[in-house]
C-alpha positions as CSV (number, residue, x, y, z in Angstrom):
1,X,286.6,17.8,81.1
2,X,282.9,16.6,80.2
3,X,283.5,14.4,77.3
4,X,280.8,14.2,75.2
5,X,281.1,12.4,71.7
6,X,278.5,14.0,70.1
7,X,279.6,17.7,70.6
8,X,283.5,16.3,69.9
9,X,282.3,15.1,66.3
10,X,280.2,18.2,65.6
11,X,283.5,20.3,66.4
12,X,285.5,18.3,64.4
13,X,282.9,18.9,61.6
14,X,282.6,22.6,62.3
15,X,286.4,23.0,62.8
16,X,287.2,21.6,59.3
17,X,284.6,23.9,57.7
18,X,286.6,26.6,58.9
19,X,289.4,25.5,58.0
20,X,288.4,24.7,53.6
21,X,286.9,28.0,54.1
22,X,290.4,29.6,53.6
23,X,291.9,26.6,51.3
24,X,292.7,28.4,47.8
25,X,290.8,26.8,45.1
26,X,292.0,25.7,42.3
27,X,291.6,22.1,40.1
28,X,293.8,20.1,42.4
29,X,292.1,21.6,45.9
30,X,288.6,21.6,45.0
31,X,287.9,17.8,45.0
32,X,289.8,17.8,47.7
33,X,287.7,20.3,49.8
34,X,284.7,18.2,48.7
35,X,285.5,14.9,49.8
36,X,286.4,15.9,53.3
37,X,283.7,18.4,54.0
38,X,281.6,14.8,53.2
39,X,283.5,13.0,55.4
40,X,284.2,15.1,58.4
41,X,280.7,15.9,58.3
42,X,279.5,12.7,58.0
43,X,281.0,11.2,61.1
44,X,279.2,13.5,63.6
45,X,275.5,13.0,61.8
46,X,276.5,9.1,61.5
47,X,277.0,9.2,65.6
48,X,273.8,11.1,66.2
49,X,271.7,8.8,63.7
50,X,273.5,6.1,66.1
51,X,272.7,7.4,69.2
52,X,269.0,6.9,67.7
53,X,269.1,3.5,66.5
54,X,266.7,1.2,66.5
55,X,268.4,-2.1,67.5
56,X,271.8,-3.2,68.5
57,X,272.9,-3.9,65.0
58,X,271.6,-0.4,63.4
59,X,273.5,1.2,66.0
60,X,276.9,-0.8,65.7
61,X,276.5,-0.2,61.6
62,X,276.3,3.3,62.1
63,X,279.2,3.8,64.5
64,X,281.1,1.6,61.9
65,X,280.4,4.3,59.0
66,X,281.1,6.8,61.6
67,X,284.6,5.2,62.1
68,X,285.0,4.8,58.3
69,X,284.6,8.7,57.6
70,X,286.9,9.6,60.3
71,X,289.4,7.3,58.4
72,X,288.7,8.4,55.4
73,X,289.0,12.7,56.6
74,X,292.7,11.1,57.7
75,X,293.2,10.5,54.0
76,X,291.8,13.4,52.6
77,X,293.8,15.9,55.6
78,X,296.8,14.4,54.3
79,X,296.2,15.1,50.8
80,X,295.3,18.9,51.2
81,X,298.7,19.2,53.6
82,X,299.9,18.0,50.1
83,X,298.3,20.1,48.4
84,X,298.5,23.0,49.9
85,X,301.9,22.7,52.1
86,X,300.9,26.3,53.4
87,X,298.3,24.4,55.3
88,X,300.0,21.4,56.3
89,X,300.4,21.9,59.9
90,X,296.9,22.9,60.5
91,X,295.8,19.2,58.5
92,X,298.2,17.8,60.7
93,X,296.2,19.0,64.0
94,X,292.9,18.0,61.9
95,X,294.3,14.5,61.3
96,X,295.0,13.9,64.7
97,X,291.5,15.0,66.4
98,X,290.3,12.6,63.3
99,X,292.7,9.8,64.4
100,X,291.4,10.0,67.7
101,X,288.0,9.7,67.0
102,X,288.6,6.8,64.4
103,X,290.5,4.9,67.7
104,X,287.3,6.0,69.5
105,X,284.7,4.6,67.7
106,X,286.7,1.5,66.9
107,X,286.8,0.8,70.2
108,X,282.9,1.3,70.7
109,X,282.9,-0.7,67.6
110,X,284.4,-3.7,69.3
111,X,282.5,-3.0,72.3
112,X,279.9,-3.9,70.1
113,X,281.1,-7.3,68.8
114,X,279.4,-10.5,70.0
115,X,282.3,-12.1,72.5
């Protein structure tokens, strides 16, 4: 399998569009659906601005805000499966691609850390 970080986090971005695509709205869902479109999102354009940086530190603080959205879409996948229990299961494979990458980057993270 080519592995490749930056295409993962675009998927995972891409893949949860699809999915709030087909989340009913309604006053409960729709913050919801906007808090994690932000966050999913956010961790693939955090890991390309990374993969730019301009020192060592830039690029360890943007990995960490990278990590920090893929936490955070954990929180807001579990929510919707709330929500929405219709939809649970397919939050449930969302949270774990969005587990994995939070592991991942923490471990870059730490790669990252002065020893």
């Amino acid at each position: 399998m080519d592995y490749n970080l930056e295409e993962r986090t675009a998927k995972f971005g891409e893949d949860v569009i699809i999915f709030l695509r087909i989340i009913p709205r309604d006053e409960i869902t729709r913050p919801l659906i906007s808090q994690l479109i932000r966050a999913s999102t956010s961790i693939g354009a955090n890991y390309c601005e990374a993969s730019e940086a301009a020192s060592k530190k830039d690029f360890r603080n943007k990995i960490c805000i990278a990590r920090k959205e893929a936490h955070e879409s954990k929180h807001w996948l579990r929510m919707i499966a709330k929500a929405v229990p219709n939809f649970a299961q397919k939050a449930r494979e969302l949270w774990k691609e969005a587990h994995e990458l939070t592991l991942i980057l923490a471990s870059i993270t730490k790669k990252c850390d002065p020893s």
